[in-house]
N, C-alpha and C positions, 0 to 999 in steps of 0.2 A: 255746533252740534249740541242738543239739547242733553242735564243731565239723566235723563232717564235713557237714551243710549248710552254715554257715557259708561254708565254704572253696567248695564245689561254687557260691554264691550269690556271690563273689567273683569266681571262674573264666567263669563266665557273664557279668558286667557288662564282666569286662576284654576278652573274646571278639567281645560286644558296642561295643564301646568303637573297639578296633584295625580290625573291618570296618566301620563309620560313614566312620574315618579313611581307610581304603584305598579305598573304594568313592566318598568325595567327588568331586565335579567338583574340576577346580585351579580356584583363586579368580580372580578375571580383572580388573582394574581396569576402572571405568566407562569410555567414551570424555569427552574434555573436549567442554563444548557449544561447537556453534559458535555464529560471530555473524551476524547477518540483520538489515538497515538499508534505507533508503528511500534514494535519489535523486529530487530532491534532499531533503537531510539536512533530517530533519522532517518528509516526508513532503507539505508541503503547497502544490500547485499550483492554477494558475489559467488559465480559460479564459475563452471568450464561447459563445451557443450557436451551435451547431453546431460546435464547434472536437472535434477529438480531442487531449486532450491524457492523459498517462499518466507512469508512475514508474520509474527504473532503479531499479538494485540494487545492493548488495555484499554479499558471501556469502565468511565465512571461515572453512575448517576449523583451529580453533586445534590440535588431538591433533597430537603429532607421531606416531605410529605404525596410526593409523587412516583410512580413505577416509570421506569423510561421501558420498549419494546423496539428493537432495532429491527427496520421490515425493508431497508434496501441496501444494498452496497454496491458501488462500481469500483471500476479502475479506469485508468489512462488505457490507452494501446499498447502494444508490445508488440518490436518487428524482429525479437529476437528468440521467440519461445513463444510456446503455447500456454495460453492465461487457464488457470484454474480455480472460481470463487466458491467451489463446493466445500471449501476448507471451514469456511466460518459458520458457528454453531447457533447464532440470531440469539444470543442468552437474555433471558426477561432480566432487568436488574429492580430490585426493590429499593426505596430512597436509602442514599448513602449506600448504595452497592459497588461492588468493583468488580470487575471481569476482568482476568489477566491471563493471557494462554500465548506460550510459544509455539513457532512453527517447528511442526514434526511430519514431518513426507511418512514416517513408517508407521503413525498413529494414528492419519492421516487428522492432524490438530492445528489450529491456527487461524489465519485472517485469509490466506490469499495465497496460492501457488505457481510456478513456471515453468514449462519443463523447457529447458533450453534446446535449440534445434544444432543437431551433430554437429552440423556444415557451420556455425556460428564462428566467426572469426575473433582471436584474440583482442581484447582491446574493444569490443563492440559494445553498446550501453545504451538502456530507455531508463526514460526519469517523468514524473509525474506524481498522482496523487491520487490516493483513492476520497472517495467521497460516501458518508455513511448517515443516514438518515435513518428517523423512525416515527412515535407515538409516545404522546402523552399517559397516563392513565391514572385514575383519580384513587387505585386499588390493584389487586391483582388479576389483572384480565384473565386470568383461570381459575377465579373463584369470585367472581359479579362485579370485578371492578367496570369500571364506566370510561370510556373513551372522552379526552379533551380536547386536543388538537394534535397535529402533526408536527412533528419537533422543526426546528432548521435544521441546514446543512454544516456536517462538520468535515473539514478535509486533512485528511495526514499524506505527508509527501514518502514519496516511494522514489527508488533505483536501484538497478542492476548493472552490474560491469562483469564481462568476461574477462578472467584471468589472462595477463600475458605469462607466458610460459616464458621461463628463462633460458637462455640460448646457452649451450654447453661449449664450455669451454676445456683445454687440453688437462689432462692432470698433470703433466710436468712439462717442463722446457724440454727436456733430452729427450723425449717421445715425437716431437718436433725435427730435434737434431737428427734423431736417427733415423727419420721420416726424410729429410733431406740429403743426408748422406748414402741413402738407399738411392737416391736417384741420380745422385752422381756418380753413385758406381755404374748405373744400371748406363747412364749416357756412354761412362768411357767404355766401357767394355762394346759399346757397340759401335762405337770409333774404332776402337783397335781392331777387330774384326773386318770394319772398312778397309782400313788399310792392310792388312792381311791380305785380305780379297783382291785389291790393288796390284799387292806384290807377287801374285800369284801368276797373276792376269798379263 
């Protein structure tokens, strides 16, 4: 190959090379993920049927220089109550923000509701895991911040168990006895009667 291609085949790459460089986006660091938890910690409550009971929350944007905006939440199934996600209030958090809210059925405040179904048998239980997802944002999206990307997914574990109810027991022994002794009377007396009836006859 002669050097005047050479050179022209050099001049090209470098040409190539400098507008790749000028023409890149700037590099942008990731957002730090945030954190997403259950109230109470662990996720796992207890009711009876027909009770509503449900889950707060905490929600922390660790970034110091980005807004996190929380735009989906799911849950697991539930074969023992009716699911309720109208609880949760989607809070903008500013960097280094925290959101922390417990569940309150009467304030109607929280992450997530159940209402448990009458017919629900003691001892019954769903376990799972909500999953809470959202947005980046480089500002406060209600006043020009700028959209970056869509966060990952963060998942806090969740469960319910229906109360077993305690089986009653006598208050005393001699409530027993005198339970028993009533029925002895109650046999012989109608023995004797038999035989009465016998000697009659």
């Amino acid at each position: 190959m002669k050097p005047r291609y050479l050179c022209a085949l050099a001049a090209l790459l470098w040409n190539m090379l400098l507008c790749s460089l000028l023409w890149a986006p700037a590099a942008q660091a990731a957002p730090v993920v945030f954190t997403f938890s259950t109230l109470p910690a662990g996720g796992a409550v207890t009711g009876n049927p027909g009770d509503t009971v449900g889950w707060g929350y905490q929600l922390v944007n660790t970034d110091t220089l980005n807004w996190f905006v929380p735009t989906q939440l799911n849950a697991s199934s539930f074969s023992i109550g009716i699911p309720d996600a109208s609880y949760f209030d989607f809070p903008v958090l500013a960097p280094g923000a925290t959101a922390t809210v417990a569940f309150d059925a009467a304030t109607h405040a929280g992450l997530y509701g159940l209402q448990i179904f009458s017919f629900a048998l003691p001892g019954m239980s769903d376990s799972g895991s909500f999953s809470l997802s959202g947005e980046w944002w480089n500002g406060d999206p209600l006043a020009g911040g700028t959209f970056l990307q869509v966060s990952d997914v963060q998942l806090a574990p969740l469960s319910v168990t229906l109360a077993v109810a305690a089986v009653p027991l006598p208050g005393s022994l001699w409530l027993l006895a005198l339970g028993l002794a009533l029925l002895w009377l109650g046999q012989r007396r109608r023995q004797e009667g038999a035989q009465f009836g016998r000697a009659l006859g």
